[in-house]
N, C-alpha and C positions, 0 to 999 in steps of 0.2 A: 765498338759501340754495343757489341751484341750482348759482351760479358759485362758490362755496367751496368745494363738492363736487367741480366739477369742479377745479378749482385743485389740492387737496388728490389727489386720484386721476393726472393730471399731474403733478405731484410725483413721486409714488408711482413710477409708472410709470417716468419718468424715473432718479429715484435706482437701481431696480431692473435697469434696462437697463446704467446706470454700473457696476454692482457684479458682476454674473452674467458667467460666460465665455460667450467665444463660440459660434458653434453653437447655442444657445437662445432664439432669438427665435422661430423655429417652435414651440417646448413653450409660450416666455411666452405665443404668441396664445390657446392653448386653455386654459392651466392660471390668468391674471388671472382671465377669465370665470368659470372653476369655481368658483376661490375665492369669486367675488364673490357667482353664486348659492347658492351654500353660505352664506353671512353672512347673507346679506337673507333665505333662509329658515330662518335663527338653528339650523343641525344643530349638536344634541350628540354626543359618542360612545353616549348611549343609543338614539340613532335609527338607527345601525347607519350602512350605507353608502350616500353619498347621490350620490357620483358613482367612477365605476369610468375605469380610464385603461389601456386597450390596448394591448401593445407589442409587435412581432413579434420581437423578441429580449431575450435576458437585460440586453448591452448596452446598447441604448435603455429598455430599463426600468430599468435602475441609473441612470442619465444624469438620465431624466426624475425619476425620485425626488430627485434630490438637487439640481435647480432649487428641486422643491417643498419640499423643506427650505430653501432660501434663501430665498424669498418669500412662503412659507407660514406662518416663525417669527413671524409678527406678531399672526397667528393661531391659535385655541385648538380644531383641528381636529384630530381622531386620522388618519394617515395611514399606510399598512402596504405593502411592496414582498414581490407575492408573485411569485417564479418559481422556476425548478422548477432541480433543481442541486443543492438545499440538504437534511439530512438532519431542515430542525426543522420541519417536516408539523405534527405533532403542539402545535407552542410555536404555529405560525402559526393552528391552530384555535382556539385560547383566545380570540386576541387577535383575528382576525380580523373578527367580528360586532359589535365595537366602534370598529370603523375608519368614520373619516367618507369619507377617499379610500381609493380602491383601487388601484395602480400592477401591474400584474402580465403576465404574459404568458398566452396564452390556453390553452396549456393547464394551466398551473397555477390558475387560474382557474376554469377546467372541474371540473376533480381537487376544488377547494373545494367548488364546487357541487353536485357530488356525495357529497360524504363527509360535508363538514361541518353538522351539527346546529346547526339554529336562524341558520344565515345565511340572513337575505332580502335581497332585494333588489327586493321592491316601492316603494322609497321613493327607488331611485335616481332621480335628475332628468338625469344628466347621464352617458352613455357617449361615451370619447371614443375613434376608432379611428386612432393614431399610425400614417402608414404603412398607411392602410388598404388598401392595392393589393398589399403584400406580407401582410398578413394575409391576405386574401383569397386570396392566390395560393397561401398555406399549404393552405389548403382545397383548393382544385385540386388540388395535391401528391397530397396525401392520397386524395381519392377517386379522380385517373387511375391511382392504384397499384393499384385494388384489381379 
């Protein structure tokens, strides 16, 4: 059983490398994973958000979103791109607490967590920090200004 599985996820992997532009074999390493623990612990969109995806810009979080719409379609996972730029605040709250991923940038993300009603996120499993050296270094930014 073991080796059909792996066979089968080989495959996968494989067809998916074939198909996806380039430039995303770094998002494919962390986002298969996501996916896979998101399946095995069977999230609906009633469980809210079960893994969150980090992006230190708008850019790389559009990029990253739209892998996971290629390799994610196979799967019946809500998945939401939230960053900041955009006037629908208000559309992105509705929909938001019912997203299984989260693609966003951090401080739109932040702005969520504080405004929005009824988003938890005690059941995420999985944060992932794209770039965490330049997020990080956002932080820096920010506090040597002040």
């Amino acid at each position: 059983m073991l080796f059909i599985y792996n066979s089968v996820l080989t495959f996968t992997l494989l067809y998916t490398l074939n198909t996806i532009h380039l430039h995303s074999g770094k998002t494919l390493a962390f986002l298969i994973p996501l996916l896979e623990k998101l399946y095995r612990r069977q999230y609906t969109p009633s469980d809210g958000p079960g893994a969150i995806v980090l992006s230190p810009t708008r850019e790389l979080a559009v990029q990253t979103f739209q892998v996971l719409r290629n390799i994610g379609s196979y799967h019946h996972f809500s998945a939401g791109l939230l960053v900041g730029g955009k006037k629908e605040f208000g559309l992105e709250q509705l929909h938001v607490i019912r997203m299984n991923i989260v693609v966003a940038t951090p401080g739109r993300l932040l702005q969520h967590l504080e405004q929005t009603a009824g988003l938890e996120v005690d059941r995420v499993c999985m944060l992932v920090l794209d770039e965490a050296d330049r997020i990080l270094d956002m932080g820096k930014e920010k506090n040597g200004k002040r």
